[in-house]
Each structure stands twice: as C-alpha cells, then as structure tokens.
CHARMM-style PDB file with segment names, atoms N, HN, CA, C and O in Angstrom:
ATOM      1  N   UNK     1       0.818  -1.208   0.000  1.00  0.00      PROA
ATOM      2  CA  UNK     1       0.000   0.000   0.000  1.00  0.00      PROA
ATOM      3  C   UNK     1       0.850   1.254   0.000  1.00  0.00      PROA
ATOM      4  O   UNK     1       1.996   1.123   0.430  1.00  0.00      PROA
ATOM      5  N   UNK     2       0.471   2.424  -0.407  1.00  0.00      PROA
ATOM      6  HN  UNK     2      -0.460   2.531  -0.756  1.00  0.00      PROA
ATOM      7  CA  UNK     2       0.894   3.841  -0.112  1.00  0.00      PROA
ATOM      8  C   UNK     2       1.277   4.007   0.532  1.00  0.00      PROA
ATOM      9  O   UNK     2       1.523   3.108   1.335  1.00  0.00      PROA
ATOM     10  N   UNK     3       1.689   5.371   0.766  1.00  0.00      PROA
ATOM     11  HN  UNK     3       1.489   6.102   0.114  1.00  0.00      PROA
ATOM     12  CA  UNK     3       1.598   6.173   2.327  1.00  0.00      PROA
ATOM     13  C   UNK     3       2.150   7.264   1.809  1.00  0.00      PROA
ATOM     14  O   UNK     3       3.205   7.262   1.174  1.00  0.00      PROA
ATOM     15  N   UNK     4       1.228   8.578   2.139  1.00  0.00      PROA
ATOM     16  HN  UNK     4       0.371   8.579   2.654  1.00  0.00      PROA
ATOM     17  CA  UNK     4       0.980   9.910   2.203  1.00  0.00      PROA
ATOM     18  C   UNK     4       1.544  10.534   3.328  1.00  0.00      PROA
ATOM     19  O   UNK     4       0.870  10.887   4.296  1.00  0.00      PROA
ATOM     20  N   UNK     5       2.957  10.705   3.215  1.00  0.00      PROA
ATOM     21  HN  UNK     5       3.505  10.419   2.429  1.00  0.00      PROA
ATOM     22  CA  UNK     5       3.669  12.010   4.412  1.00  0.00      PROA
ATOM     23  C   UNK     5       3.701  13.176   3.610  1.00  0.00      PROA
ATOM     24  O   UNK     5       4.585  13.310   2.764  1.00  0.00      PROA
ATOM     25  N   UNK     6       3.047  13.818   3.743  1.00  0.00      PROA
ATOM     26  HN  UNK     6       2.329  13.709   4.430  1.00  0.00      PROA
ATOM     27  CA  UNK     6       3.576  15.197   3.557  1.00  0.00      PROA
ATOM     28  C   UNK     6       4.384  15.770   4.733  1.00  0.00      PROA
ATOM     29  O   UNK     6       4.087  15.582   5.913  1.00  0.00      PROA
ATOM     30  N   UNK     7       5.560  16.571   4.246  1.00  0.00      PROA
ATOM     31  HN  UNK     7       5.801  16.723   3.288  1.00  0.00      PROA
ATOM     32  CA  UNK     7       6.460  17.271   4.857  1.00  0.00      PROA
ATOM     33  C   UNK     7       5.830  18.568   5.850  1.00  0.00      PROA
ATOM     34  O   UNK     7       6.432  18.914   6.867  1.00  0.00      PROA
ATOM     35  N   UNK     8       4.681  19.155   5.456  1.00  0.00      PROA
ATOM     36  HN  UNK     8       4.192  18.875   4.630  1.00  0.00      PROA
ATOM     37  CA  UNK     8       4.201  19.669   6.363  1.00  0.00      PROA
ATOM     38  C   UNK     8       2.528  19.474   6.402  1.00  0.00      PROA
ATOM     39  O   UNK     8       1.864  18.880   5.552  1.00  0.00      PROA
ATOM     40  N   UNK     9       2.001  20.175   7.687  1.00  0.00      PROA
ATOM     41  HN  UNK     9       2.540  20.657   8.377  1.00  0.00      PROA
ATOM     42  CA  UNK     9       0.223  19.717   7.780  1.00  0.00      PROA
ATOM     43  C   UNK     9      -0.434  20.381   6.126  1.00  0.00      PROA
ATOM     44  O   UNK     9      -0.053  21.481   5.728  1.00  0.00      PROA
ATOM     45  N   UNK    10      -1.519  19.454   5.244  1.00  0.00      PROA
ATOM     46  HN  UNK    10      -1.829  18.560   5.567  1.00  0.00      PROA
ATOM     47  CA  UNK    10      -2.259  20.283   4.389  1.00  0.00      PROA
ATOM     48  C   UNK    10      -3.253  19.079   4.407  1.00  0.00      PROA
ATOM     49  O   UNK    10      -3.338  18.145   5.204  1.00  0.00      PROA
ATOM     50  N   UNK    11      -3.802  19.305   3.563  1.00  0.00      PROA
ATOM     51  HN  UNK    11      -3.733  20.064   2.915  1.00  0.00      PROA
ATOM     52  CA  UNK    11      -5.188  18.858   2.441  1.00  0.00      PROA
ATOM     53  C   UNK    11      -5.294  17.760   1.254  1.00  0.00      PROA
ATOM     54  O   UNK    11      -4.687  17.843   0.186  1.00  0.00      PROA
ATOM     55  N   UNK    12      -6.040  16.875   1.571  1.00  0.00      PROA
ATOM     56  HN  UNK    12      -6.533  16.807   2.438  1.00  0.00      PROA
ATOM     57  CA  UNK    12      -6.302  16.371   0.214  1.00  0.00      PROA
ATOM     58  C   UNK    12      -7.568  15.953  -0.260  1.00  0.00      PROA
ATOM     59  O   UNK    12      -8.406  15.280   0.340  1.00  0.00      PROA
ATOM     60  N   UNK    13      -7.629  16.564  -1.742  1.00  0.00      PROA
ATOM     61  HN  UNK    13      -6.948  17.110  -2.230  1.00  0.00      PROA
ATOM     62  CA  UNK    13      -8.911  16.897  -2.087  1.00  0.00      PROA
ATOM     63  C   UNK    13      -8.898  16.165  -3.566  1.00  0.00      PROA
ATOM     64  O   UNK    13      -7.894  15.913  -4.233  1.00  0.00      PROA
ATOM     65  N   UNK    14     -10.514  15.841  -3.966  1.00  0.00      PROA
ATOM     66  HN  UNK    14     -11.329  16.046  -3.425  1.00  0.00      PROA
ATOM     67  CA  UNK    14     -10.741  15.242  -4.692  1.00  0.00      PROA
ATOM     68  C   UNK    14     -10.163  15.958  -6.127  1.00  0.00      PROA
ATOM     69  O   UNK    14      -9.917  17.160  -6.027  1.00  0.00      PROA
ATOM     70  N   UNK    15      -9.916  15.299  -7.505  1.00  0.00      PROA
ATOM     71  HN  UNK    15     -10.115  14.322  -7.586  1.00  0.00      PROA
ATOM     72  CA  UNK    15      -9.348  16.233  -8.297  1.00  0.00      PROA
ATOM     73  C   UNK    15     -10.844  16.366  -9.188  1.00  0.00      PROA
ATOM     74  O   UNK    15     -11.636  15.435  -9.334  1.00  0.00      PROA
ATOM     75  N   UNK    16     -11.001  17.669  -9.699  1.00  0.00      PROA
ATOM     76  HN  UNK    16     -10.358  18.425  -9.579  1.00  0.00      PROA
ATOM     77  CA  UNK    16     -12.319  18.141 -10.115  1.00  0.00      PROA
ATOM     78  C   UNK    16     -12.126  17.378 -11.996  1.00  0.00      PROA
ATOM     79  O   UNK    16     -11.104  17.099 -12.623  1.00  0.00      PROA
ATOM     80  N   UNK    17     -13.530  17.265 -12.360  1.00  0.00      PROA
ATOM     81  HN  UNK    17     -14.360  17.492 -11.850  1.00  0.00      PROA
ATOM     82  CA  UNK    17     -13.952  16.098 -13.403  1.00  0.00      PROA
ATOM     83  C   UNK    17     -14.397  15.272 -13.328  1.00  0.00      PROA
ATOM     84  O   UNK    17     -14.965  14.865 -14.342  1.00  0.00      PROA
ATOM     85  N   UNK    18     -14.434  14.717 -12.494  1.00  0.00      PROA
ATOM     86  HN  UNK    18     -13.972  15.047 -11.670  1.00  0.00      PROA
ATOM     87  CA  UNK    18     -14.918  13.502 -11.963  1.00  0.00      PROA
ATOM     88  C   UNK    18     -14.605  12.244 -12.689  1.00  0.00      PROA
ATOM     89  O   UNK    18     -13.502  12.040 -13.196  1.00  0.00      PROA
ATOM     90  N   UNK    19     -15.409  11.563 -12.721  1.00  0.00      PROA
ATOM     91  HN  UNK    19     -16.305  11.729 -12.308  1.00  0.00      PROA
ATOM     92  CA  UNK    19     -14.634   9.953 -13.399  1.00  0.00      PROA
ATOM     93  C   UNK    19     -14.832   9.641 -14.682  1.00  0.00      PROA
ATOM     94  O   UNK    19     -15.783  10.309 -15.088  1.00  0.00      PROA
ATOM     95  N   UNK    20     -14.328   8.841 -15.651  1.00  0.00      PROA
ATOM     96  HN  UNK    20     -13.556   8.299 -15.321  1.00  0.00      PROA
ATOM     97  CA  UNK    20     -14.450   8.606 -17.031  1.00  0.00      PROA
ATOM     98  C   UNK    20     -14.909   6.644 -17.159  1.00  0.00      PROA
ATOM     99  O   UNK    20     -14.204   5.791 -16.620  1.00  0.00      PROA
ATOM    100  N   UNK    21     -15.843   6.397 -17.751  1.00  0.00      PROA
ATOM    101  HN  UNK    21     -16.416   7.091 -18.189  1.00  0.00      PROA
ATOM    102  CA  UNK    21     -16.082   5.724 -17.824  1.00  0.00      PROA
ATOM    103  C   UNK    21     -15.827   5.023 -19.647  1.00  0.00      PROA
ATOM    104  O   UNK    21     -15.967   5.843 -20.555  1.00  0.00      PROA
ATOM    105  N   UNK    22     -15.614   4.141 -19.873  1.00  0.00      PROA
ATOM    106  HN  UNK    22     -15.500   3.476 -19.135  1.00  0.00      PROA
ATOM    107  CA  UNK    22     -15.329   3.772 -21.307  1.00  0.00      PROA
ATOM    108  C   UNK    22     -15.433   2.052 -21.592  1.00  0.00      PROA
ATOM    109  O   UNK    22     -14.774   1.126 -21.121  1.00  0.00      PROA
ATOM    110  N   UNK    23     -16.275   2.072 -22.325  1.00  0.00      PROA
ATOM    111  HN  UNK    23     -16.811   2.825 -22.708  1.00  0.00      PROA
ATOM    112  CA  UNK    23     -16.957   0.821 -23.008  1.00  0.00      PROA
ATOM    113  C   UNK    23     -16.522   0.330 -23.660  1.00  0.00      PROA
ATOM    114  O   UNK    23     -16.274   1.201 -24.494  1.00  0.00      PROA
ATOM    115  N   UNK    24     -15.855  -1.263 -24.323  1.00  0.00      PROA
ATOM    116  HN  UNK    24     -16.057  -1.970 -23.646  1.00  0.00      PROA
ATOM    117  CA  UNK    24     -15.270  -2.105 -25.452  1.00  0.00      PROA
ATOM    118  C   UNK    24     -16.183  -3.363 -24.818  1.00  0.00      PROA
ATOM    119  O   UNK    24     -16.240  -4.140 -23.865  1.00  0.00      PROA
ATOM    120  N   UNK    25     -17.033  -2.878 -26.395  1.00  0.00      PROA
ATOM    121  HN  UNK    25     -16.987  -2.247 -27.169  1.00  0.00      PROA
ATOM    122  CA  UNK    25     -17.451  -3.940 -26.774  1.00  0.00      PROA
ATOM    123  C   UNK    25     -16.387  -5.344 -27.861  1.00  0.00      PROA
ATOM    124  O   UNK    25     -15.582  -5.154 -28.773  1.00  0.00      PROA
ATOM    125  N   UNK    26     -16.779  -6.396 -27.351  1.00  0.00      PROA
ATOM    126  HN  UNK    26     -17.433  -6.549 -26.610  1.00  0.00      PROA
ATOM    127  CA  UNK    26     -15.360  -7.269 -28.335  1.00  0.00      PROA
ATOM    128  C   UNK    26     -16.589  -8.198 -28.511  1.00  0.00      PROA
ATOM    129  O   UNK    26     -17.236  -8.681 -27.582  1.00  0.00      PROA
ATOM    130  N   UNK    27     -16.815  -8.378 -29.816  1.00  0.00      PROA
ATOM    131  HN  UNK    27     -16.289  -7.985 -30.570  1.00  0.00      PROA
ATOM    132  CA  UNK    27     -17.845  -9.768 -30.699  1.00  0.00      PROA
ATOM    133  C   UNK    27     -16.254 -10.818 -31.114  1.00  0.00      PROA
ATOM    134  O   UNK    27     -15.081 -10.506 -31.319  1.00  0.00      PROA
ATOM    135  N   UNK    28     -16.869 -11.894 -31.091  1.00  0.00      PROA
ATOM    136  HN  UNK    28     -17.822 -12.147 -30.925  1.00  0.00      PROA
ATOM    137  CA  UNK    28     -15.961 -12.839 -31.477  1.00  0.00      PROA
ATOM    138  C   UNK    28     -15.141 -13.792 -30.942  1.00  0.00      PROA
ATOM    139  O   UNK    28     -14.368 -14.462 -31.628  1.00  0.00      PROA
ATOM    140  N   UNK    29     -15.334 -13.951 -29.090  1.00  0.00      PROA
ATOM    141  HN  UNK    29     -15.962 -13.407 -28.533  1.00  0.00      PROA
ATOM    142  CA  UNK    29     -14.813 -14.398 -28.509  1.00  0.00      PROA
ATOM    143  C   UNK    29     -13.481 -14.423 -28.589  1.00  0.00      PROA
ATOM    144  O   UNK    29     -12.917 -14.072 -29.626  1.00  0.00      PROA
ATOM    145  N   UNK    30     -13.035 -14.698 -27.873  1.00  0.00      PROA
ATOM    146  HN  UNK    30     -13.493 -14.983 -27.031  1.00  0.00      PROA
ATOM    147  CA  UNK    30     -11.306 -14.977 -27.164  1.00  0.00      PROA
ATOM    148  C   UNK    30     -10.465 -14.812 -27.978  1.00  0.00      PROA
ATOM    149  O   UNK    30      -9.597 -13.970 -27.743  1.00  0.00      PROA
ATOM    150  N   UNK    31     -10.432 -15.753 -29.522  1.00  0.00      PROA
ATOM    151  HN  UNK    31     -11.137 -16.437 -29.712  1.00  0.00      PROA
ATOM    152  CA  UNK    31      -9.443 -15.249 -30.244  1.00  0.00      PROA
ATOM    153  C   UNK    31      -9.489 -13.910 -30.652  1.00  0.00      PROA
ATOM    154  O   UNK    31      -8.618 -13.040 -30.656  1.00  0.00      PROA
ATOM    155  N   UNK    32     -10.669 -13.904 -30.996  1.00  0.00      PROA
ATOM    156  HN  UNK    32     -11.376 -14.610 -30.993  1.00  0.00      PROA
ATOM    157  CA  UNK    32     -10.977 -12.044 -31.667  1.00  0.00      PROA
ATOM    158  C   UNK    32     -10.310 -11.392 -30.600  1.00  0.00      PROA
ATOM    159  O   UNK    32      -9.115 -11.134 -30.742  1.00  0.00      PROA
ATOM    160  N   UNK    33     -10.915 -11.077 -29.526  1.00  0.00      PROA
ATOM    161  HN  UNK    33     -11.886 -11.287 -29.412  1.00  0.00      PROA
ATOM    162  CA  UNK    33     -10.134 -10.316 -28.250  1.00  0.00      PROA
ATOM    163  C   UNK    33      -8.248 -10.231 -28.311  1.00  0.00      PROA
ATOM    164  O   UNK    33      -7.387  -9.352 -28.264  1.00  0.00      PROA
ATOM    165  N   UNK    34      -8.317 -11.748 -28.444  1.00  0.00      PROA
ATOM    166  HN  UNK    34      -9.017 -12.462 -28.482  1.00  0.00      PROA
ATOM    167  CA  UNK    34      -6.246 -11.847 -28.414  1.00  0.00      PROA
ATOM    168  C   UNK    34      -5.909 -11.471 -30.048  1.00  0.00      PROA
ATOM    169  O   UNK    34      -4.750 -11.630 -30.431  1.00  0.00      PROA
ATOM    170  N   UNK    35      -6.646 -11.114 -30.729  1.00  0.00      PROA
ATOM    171  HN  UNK    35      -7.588 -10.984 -30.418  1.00  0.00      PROA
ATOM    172  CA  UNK    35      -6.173 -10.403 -32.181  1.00  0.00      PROA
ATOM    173  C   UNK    35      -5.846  -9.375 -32.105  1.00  0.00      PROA
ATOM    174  O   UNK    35      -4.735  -8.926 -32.387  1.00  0.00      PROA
ATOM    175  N   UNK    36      -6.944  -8.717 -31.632  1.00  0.00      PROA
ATOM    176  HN  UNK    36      -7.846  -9.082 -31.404  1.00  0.00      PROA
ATOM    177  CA  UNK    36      -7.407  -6.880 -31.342  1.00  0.00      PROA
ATOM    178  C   UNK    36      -6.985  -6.568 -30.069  1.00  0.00      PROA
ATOM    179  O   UNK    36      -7.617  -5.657 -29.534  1.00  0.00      PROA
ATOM    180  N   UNK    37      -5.765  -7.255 -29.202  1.00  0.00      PROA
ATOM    181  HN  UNK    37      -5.252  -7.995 -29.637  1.00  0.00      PROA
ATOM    182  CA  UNK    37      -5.224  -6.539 -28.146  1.00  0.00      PROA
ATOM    183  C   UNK    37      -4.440  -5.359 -28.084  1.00  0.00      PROA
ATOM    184  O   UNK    37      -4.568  -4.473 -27.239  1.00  0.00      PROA
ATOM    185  N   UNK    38      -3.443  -5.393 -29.221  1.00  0.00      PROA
ATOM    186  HN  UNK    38      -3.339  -6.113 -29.908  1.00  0.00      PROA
ATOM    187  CA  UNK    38      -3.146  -3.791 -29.347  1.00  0.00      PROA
ATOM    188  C   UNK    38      -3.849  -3.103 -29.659  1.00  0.00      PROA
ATOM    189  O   UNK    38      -3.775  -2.144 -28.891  1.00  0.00      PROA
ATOM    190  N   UNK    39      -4.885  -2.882 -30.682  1.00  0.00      PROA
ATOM    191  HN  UNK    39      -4.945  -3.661 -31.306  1.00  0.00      PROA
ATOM    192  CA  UNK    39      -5.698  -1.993 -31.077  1.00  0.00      PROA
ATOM    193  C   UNK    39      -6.303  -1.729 -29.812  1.00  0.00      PROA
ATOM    194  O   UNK    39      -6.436  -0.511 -29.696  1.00  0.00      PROA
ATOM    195  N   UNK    40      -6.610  -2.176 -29.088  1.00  0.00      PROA
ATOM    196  HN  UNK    40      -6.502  -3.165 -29.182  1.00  0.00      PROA
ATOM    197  CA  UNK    40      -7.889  -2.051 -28.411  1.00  0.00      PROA
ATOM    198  C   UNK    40      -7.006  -1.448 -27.074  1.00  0.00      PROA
ATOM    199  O   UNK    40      -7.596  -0.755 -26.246  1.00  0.00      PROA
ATOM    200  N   UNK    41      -5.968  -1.671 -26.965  1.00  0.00      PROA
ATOM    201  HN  UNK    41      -5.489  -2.235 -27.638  1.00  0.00      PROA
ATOM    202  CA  UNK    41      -4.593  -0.809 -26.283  1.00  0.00      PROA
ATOM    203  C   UNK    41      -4.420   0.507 -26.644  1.00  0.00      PROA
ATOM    204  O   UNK    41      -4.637   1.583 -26.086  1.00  0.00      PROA
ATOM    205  N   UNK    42      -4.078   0.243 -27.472  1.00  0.00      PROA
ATOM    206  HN  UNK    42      -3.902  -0.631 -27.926  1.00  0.00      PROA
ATOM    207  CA  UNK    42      -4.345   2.142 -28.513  1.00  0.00      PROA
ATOM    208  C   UNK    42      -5.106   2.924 -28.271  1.00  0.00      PROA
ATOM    209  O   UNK    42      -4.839   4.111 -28.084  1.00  0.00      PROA
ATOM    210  N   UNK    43      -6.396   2.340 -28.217  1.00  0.00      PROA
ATOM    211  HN  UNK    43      -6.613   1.376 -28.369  1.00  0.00      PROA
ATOM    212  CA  UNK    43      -7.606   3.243 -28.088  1.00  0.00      PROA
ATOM    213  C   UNK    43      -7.626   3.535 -27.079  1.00  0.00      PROA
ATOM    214  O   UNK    43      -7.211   4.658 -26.793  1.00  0.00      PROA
ATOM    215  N   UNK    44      -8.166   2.582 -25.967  1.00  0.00      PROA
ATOM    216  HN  UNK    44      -8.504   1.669 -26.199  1.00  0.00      PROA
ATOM    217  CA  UNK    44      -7.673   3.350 -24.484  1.00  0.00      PROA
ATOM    218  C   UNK    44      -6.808   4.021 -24.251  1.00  0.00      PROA
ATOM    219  O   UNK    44      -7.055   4.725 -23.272  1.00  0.00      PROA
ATOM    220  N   UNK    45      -5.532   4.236 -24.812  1.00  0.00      PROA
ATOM    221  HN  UNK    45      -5.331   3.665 -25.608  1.00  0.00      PROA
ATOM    222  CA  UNK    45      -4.607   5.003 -24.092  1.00  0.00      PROA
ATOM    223  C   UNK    45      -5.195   6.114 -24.843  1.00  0.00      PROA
ATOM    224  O   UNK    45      -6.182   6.491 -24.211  1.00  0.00      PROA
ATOM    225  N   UNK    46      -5.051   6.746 -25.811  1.00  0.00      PROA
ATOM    226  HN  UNK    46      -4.249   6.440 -26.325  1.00  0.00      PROA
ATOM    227  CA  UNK    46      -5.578   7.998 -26.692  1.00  0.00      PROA
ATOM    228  C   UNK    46      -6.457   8.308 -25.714  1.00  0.00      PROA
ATOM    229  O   UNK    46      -6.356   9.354 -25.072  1.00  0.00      PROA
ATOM    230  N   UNK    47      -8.018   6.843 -25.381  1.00  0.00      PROA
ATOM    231  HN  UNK    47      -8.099   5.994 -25.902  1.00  0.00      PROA
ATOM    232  CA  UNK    47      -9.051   7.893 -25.064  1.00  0.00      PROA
ATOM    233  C   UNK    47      -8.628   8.237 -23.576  1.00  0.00      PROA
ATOM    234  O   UNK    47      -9.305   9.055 -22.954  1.00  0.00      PROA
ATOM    235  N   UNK    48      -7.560   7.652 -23.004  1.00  0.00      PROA
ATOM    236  HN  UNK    48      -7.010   6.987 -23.509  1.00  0.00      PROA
ATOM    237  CA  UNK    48      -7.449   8.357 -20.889  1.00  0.00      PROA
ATOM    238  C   UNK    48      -6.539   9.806 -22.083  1.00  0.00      PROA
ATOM    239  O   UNK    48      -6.873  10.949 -21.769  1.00  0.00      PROA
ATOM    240  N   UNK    49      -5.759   9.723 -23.008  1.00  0.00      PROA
ATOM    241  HN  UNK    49      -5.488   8.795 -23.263  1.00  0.00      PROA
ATOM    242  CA  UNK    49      -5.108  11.237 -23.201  1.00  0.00      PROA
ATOM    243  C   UNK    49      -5.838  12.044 -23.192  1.00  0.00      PROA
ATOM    244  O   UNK    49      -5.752  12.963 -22.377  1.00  0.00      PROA
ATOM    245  N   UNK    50      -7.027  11.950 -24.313  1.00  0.00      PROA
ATOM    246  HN  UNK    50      -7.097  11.204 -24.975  1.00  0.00      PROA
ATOM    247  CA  UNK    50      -7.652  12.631 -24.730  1.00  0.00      PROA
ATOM    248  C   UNK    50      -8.330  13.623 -22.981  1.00  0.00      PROA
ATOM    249  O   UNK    50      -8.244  14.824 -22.724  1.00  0.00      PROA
ATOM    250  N   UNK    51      -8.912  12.547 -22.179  1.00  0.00      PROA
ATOM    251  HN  UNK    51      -8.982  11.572 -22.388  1.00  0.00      PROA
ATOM    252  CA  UNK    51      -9.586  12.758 -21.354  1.00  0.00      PROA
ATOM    253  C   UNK    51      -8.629  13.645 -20.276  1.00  0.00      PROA
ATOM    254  O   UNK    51      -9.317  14.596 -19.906  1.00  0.00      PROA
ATOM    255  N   UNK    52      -7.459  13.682 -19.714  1.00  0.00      PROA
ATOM    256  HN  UNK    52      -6.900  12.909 -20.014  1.00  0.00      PROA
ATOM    257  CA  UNK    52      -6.682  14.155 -19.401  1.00  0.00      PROA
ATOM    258  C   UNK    52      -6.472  15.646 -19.930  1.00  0.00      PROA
ATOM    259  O   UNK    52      -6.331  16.731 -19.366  1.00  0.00      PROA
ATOM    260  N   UNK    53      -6.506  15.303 -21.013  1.00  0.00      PROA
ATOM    261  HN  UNK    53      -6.620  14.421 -21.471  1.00  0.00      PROA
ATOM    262  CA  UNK    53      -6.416  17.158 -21.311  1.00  0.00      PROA
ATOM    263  C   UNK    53      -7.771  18.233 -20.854  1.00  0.00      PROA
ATOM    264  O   UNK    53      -7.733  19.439 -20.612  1.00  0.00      PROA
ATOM    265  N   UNK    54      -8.752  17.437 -20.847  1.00  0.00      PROA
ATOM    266  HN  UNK    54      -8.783  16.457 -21.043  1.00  0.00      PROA
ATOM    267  CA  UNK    54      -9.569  17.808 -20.452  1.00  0.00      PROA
ATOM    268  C   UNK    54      -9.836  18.423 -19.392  1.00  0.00      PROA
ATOM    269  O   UNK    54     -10.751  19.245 -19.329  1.00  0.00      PROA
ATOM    270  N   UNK    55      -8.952  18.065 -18.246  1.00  0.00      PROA
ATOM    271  HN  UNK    55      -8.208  17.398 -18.298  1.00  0.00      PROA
ATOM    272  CA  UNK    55      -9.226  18.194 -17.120  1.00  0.00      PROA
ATOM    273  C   UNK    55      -8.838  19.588 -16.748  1.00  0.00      PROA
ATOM    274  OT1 UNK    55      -9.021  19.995 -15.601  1.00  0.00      PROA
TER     275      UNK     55
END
C-alpha cells in the first residue's frame, strides 16, 4: 500500500472532473479479443489522453 507524508500539515482533495467511464465492446470471442489486443490498447490510451487534457 501507499503512504501519504507530507512534509508539512495540508489537504487532500478530490481532483475536479470527476470519473471517465469507457466501453469495449469485443464480438468474437477470445481469439478475436487476443487479435485486437493492441488496437484495443491504442484506443484506451488515446481515449485516458484525450480525457486528461480535459481536465
């Protein structure tokens, strides 16, 4: 697990945006899935970038 020392007393607060939720749908069972693992790698990462800038 963690652990949060800060060097002196403060705050911690939620970060504003709130949460991102994101859907993959995969037809084709298992192999399809282990075909389209990078792609489907790709996309998520773009879409947390995308979402990140956002913030």
């Amino acid at each position: 697990p963690e652990v949060f020392r800060p060097a002196t007393g403060g705050e911690i607060g939620p970060v504003s945006g709130g949460g991102v939720t994101i859907n993959v749908a995969v037809d084709g069972g298992a192999p399809a899935l282990l075909r389209s693992e990078a792609q489907i790698a790709q996309m998520l990462a773009r879409a947390v970038s995308l979402g990140a800038r956002r913030m």
